[in-house]
N, C-alpha and C positions, 0 to 999 in steps of 0.2 A: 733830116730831109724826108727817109720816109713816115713818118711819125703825123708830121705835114703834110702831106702827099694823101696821107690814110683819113686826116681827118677833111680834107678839101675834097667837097661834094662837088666841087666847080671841076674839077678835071676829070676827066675818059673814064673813068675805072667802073667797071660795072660794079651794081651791087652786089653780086657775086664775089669779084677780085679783092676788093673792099672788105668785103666779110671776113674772108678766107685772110687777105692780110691783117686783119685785124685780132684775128686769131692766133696767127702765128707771130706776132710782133709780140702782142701782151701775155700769152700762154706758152710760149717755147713748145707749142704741140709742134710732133714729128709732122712732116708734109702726109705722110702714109697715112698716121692717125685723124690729120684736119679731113685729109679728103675722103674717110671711111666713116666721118661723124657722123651717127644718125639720129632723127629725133630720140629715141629712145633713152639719149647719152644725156640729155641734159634734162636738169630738173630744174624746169624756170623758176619755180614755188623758192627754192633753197639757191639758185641762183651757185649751180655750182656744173660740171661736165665730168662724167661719168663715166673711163671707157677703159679700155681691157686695151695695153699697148700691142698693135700691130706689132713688132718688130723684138719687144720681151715679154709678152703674156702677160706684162705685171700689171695690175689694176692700179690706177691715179686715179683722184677725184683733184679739180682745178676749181678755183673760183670762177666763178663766170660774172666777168664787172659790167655795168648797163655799155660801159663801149662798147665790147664784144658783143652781149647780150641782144644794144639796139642794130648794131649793124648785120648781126643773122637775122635777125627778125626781117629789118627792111628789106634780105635779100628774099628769106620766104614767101613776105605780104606782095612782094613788089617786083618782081624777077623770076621766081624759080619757073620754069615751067610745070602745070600742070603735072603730076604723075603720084603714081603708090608706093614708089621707090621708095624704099623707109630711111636709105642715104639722103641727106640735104642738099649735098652738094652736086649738081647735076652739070653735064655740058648742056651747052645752049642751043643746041643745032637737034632733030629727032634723030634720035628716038630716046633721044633725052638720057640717055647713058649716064650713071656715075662718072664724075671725074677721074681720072688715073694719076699716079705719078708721074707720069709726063706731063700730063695739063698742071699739076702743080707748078713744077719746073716754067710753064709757058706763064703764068700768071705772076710767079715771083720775079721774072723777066720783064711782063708787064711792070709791074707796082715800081720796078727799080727804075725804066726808061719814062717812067709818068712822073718819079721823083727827083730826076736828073743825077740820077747814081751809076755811076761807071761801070759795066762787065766786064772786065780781063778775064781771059781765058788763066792769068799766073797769080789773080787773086781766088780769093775764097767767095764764090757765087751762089748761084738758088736758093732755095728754102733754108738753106741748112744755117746762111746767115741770120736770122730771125732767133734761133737757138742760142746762138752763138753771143747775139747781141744784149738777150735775157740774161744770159751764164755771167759775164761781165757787167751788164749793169747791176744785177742783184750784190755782187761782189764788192764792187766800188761803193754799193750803198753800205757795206759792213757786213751783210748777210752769211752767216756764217756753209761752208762749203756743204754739211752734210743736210741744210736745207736748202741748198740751190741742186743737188743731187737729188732731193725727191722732189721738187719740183719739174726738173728735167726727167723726171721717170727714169732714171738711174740704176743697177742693181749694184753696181761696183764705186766705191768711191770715188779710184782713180781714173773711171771714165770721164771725170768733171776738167782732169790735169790738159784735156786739149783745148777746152774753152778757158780755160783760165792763161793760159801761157800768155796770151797778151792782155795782161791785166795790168795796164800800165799804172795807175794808180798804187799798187801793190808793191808793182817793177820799182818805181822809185822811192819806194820806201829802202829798198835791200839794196839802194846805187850807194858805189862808195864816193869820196871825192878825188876829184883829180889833184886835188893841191896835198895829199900823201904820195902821190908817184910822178916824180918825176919825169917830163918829156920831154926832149929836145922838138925847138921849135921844126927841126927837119921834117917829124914827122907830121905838119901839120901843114908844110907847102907841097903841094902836089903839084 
């Protein structure tokens, strides 16, 4: 749904939100690292993103795919406002400020209620879903864990063990069957 939501020019999303989701869905960038992008980070020639992690000093280089690619673009040519700010991602309103982690937060709120996706307050919400949902699809494609760990800009292996826990694909590999254990039907009328 967001995926759709991301690529539907037809609905609300400014080119900005768009961008930024588009970013974060296909590159598992931190919300901290999307919204501190600056030109400098990317090299359209090589068609890759280039940044020193906010939040572990570690240097990643990402692909940068024409989705991503055309959808920043569209927000620079067609959106950003006017400024020197060497950040890309700006608020909309003057004095045109860099985004914050907050505005992150408001934007992945947006992309979810433009895509018809639920926020509970007792699920897993904002940005961080976008991460979460790279760790797991790369997984279910085969990808083995110590390259979805550098992908996700990882330092530790088993920082990958929280995105993976619902890796259901996985999960039913290691399910045993129920017709080796015995259960009374008791347990099955509530």
């Amino acid at each position: 749904m967001i995926r759709d939501c991301l690529y539907d020019t037809g609905n609300h999303l400014s080119a900005r939100n768009r961008a930024l989701g588009m970013l974060l869905y296909f590159t598992g960038l931190r919300a901290s690292d999307a919204a501190k992008l600056r030109f400098e980070d990317i090299d359209w020639e090589k068609d890759e993103i280039h940044i020193l992690q906010h939040k572990s000093g570690v240097p990643v280089n990402i692909p940068l795919s024409a989705t991503v690619g055309n959808a920043i673009f569209d927000y620079i040519q067609n959106e950003r406002p006017k400024s020197e700010n060497p950040q890309i991602f700006l608020c909309g309103y003057p004095p045109y400020d860099p985004i914050s982690g907050d505005t992150m937060w408001v934007i992945a709120s947006t992309i979810y209620k433009a895509a018809g996706v639920r926020q509970t307050k007792d699920k897993r919400r904002g940005t961080h879903l976008f991460r979460y949902h790279l760790a797991t699809y790369l997984a279910e494609q085969g990808i083995s864990q110590p390259v979805i760990s550098e992908v996700l800009g990882h330092e530790a292996p088993e920082s990958l063990d929280y995105y993976l826990a619902a890796d259901i694909t996985h999960l039913r590999e290691c399910a045993l069957s129920m017709e080796e254990f015995p259960v009374g039907e008791e347990v099955f009328s509530l």
